[in-house]
TIVO-2410 file (N, C-alpha, C; in nm, 3 decimals):
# residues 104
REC num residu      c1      c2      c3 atome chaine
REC   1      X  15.317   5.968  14.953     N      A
REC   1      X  15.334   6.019  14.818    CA      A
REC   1      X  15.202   6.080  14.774     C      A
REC   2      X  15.240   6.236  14.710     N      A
REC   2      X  15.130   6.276  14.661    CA      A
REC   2      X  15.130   6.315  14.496     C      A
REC   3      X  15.024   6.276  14.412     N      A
REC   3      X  14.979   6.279  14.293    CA      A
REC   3      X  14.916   6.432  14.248     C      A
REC   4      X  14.969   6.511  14.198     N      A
REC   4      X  14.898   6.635  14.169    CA      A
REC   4      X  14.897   6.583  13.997     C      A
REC   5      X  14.786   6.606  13.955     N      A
REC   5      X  14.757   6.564  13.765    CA      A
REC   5      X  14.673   6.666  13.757     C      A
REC   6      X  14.713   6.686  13.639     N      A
REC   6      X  14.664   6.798  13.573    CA      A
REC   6      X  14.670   6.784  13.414     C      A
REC   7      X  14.479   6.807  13.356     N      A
REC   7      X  14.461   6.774  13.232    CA      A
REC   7      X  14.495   6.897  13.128     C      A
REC   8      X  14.535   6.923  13.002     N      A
REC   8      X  14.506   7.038  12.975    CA      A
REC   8      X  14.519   6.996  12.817     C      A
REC   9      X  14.411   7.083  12.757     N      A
REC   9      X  14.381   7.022  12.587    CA      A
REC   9      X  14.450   7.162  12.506     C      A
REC  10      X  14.545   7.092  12.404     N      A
REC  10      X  14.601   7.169  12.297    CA      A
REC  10      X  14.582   7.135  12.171     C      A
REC  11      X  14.577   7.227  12.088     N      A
REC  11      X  14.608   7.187  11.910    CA      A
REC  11      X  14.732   7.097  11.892     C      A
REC  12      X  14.651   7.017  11.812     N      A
REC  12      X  14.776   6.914  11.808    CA      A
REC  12      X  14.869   6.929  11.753     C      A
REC  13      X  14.878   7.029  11.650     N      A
REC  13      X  15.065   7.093  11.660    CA      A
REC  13      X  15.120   7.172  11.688     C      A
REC  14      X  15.026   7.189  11.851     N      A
REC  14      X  15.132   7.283  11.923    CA      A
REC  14      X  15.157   7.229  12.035     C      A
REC  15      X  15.137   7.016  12.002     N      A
REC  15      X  15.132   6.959  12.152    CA      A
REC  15      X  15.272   6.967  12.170     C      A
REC  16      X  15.374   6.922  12.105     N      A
REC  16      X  15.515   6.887  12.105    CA      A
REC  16      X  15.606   7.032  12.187     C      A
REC  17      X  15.533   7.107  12.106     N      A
REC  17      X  15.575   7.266  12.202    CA      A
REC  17      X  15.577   7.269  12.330     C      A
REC  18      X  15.432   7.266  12.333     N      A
REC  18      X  15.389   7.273  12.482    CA      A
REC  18      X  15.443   7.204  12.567     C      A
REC  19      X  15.453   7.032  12.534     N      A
REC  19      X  15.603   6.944  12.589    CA      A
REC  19      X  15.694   7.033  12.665     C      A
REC  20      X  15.753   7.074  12.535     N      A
REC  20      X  15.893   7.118  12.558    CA      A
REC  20      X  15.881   7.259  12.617     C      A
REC  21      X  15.813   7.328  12.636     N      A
REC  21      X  15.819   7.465  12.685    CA      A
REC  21      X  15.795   7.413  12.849     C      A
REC  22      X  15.711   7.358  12.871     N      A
REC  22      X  15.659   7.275  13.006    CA      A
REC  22      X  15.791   7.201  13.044     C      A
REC  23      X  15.865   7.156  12.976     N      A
REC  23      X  15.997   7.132  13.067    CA      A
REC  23      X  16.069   7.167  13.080     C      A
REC  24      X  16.089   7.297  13.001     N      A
REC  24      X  16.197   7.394  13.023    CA      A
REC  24      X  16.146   7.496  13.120     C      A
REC  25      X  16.017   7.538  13.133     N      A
REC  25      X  15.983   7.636  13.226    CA      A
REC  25      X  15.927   7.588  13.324     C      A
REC  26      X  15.874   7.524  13.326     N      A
REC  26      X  15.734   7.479  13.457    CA      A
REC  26      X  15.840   7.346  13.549     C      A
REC  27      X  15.885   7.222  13.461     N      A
REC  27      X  15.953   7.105  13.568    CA      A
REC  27      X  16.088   7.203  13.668     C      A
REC  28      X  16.176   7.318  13.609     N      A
REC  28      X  16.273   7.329  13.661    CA      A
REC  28      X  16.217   7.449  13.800     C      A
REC  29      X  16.082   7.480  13.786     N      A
REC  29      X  16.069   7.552  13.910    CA      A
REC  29      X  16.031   7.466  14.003     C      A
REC  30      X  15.933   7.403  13.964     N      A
REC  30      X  15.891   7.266  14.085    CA      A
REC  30      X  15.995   7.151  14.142     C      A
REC  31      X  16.086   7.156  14.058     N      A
REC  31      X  16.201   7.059  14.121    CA      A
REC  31      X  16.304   7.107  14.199     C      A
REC  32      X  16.291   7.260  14.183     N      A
REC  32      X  16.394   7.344  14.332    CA      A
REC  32      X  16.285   7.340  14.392     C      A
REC  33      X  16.217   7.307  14.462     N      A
REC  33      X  16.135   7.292  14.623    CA      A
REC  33      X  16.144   7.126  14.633     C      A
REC  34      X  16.175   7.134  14.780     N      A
REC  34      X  16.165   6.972  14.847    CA      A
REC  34      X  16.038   6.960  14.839     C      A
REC  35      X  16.067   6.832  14.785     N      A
REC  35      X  15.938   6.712  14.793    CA      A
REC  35      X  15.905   6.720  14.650     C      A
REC  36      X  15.948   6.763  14.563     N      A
REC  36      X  15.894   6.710  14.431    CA      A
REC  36      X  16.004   6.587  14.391     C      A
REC  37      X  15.947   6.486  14.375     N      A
REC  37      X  15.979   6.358  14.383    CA      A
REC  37      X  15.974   6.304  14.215     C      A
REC  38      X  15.941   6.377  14.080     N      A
REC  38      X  15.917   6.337  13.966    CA      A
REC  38      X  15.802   6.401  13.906     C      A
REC  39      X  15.825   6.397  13.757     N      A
REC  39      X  15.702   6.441  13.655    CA      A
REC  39      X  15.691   6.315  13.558     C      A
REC  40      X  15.540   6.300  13.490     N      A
REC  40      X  15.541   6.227  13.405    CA      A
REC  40      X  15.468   6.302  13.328     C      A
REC  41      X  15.480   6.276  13.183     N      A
REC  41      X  15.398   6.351  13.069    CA      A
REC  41      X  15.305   6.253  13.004     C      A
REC  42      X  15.214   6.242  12.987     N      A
REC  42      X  15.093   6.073  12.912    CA      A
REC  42      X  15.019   6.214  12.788     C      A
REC  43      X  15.036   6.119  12.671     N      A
REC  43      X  15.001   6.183  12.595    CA      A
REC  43      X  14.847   6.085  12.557     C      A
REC  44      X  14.754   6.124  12.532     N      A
REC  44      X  14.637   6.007  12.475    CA      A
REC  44      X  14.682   5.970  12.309     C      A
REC  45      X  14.657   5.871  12.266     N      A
REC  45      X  14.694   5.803  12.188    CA      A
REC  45      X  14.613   5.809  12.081     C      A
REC  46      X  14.458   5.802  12.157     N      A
REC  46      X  14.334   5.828  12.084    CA      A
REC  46      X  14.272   5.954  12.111     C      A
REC  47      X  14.354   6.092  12.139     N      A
REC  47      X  14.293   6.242  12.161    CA      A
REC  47      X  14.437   6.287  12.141     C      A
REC  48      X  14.463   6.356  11.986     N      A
REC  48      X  14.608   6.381  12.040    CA      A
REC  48      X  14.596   6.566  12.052     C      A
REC  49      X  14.480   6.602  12.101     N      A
REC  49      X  14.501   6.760  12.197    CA      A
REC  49      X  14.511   6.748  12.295     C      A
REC  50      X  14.502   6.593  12.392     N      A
REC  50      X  14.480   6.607  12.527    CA      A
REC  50      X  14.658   6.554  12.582     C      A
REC  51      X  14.678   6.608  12.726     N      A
REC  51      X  14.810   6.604  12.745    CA      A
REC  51      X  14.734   6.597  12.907     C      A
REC  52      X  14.837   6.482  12.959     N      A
REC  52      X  14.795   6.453  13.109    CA      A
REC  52      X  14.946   6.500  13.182     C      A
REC  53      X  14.925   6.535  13.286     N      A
REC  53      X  15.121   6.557  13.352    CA      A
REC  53      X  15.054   6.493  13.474     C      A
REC  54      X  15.194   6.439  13.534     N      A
REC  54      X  15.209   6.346  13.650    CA      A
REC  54      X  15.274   6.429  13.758     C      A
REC  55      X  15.267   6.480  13.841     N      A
REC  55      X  15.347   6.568  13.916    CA      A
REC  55      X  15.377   6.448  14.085     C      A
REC  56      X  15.452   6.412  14.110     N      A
REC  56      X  15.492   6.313  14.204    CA      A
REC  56      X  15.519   6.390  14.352     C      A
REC  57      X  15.493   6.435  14.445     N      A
REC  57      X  15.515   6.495  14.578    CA      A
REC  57      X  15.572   6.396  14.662     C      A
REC  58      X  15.627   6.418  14.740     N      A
REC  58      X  15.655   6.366  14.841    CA      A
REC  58      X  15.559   6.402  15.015     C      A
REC  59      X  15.512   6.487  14.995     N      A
REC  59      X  15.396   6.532  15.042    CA      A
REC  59      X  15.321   6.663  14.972     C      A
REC  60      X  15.199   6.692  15.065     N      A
REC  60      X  15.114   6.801  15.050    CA      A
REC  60      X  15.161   6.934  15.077     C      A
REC  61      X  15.241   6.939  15.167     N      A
REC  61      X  15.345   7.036  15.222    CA      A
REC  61      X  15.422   7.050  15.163     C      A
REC  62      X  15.499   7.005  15.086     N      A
REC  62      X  15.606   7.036  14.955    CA      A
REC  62      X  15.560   7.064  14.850     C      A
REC  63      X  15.473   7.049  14.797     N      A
REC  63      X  15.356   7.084  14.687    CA      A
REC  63      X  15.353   7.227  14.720     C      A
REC  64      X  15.266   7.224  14.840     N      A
REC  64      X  15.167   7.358  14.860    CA      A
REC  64      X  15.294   7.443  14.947     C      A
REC  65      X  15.462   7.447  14.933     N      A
REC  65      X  15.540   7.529  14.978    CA      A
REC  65      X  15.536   7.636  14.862     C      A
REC  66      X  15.496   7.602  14.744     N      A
REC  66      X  15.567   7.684  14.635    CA      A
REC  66      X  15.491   7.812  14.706     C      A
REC  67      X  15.539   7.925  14.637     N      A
REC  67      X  15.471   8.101  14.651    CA      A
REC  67      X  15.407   8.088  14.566     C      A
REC  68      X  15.291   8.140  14.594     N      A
REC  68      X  15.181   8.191  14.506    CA      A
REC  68      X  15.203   8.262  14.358     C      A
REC  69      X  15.319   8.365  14.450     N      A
REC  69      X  15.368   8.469  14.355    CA      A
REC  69      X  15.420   8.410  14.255     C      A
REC  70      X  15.530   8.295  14.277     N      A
REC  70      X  15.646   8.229  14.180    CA      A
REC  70      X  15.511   8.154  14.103     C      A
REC  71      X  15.448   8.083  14.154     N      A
REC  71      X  15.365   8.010  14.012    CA      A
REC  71      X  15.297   8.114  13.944     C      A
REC  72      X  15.276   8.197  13.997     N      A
REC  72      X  15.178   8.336  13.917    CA      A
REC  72      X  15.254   8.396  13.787     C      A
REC  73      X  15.411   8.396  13.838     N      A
REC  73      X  15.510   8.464  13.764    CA      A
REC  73      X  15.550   8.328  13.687     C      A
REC  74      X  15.543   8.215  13.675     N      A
REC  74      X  15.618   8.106  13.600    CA      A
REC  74      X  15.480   8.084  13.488     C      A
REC  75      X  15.349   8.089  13.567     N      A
REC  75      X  15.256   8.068  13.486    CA      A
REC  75      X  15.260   8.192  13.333     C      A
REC  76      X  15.317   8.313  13.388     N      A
REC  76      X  15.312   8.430  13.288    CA      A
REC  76      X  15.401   8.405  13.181     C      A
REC  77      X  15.513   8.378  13.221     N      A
REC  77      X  15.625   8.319  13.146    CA      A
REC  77      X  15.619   8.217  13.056     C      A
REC  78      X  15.535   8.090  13.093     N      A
REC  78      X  15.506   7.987  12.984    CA      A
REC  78      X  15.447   8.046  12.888     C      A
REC  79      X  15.274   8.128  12.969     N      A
REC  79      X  15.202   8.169  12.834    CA      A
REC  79      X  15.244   8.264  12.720     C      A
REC  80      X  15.319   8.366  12.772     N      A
REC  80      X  15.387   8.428  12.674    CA      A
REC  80      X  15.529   8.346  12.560     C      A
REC  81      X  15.589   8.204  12.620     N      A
REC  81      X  15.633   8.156  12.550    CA      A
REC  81      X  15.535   8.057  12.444     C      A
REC  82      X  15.431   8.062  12.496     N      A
REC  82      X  15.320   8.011  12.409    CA      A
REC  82      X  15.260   8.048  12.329     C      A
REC  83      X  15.241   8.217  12.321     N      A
REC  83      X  15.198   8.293  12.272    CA      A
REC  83      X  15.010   8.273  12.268     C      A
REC  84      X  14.971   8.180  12.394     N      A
REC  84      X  14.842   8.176  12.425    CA      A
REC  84      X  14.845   8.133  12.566     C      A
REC  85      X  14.699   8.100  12.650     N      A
REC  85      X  14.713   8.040  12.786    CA      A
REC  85      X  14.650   7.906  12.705     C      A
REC  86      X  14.669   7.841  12.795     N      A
REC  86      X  14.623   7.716  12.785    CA      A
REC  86      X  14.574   7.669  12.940     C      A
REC  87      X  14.444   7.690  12.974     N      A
REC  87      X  14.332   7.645  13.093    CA      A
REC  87      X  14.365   7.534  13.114     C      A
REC  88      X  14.388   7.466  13.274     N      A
REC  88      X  14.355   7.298  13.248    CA      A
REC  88      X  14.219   7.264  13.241     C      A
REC  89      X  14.213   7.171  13.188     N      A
REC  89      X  14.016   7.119  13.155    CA      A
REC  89      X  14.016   7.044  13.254     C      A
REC  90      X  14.110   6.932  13.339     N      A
REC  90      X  14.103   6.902  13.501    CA      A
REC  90      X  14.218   6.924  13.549     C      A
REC  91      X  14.229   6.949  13.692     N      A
REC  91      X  14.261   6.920  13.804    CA      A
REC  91      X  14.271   6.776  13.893     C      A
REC  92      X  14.329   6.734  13.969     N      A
REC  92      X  14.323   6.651  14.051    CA      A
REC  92      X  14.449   6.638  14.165     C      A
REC  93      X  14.405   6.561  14.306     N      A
REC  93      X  14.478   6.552  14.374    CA      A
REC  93      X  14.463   6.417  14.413     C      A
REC  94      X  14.575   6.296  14.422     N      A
REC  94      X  14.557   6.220  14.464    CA      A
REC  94      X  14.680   6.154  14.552     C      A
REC  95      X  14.632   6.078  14.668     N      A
REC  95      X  14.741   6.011  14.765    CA      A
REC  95      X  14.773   5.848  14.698     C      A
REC  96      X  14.859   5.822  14.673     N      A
REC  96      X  14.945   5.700  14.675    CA      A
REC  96      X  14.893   5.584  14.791     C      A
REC  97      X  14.828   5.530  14.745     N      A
REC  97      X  14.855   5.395  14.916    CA      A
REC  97      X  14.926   5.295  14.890     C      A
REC  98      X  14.933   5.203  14.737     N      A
REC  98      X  15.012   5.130  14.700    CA      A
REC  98      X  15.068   5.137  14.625     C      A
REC  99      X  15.244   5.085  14.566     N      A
REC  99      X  15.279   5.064  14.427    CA      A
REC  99      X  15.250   4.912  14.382     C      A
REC 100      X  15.221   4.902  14.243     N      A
REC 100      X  15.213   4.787  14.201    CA      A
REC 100      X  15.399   4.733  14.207     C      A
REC 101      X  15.360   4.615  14.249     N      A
REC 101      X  15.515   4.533  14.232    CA      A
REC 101      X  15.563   4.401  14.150     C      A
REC 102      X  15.621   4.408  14.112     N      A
REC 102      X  15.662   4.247  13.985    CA      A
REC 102      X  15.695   4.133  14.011     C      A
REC 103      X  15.649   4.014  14.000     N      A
REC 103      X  15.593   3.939  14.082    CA      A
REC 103      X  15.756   3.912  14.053     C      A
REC 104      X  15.848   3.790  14.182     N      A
REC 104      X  16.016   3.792  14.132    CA      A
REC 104      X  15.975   3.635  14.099     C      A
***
């Protein structure tokens, strides 16, 4: 399992937008390619411009199948439904080695 997160800071009343534009445009392209395995959205509690997404792979190779072109063209599409870009402030890639489990 692979972890792609990605930070990105908004005005805070245009976080709820951004939400929702991000799942109407951005989750439904990444979930037609194999190996996307889930999204999570973490909002900070104590920063409410900052917005974390969880992107779940099933590998590195299903991740990195998308076209260049299609994220180039999906990325154009959000920002104009945004009517701004919005930069991520991080990046990250991370591998899975364990899940936490509940004790029975």
């Amino acid at each position: 399992m692979l972890i792609e997160w990605l930070k990105v800071k908004v005005p805070p009343e245009m976080r709820e937008q951004y939400i929702q534009k991000d799942d109407e445009i951005w989750t439904p392209l990444l979930s037609s390619y194999p190996g996307f395995a889930g999204k999570e959205v973490w909002i900070n509690p104590h920063d409410p411009t900052e917005i974390v997404m969880v992107i779940h792979w099933e590998s590195r190779e299903g991740w990195k199948s998308i076209p260049v072109e299609k994220l180039q063209e999906t990325d154009r599409q959000f920002t104009a439904a945004m009517g701004q870009p919005f930069p991520f402030a991080e990046e990250g890639e991370y591998q899975v080695r364990k899940f936490m489990q509940r004790p029975t």
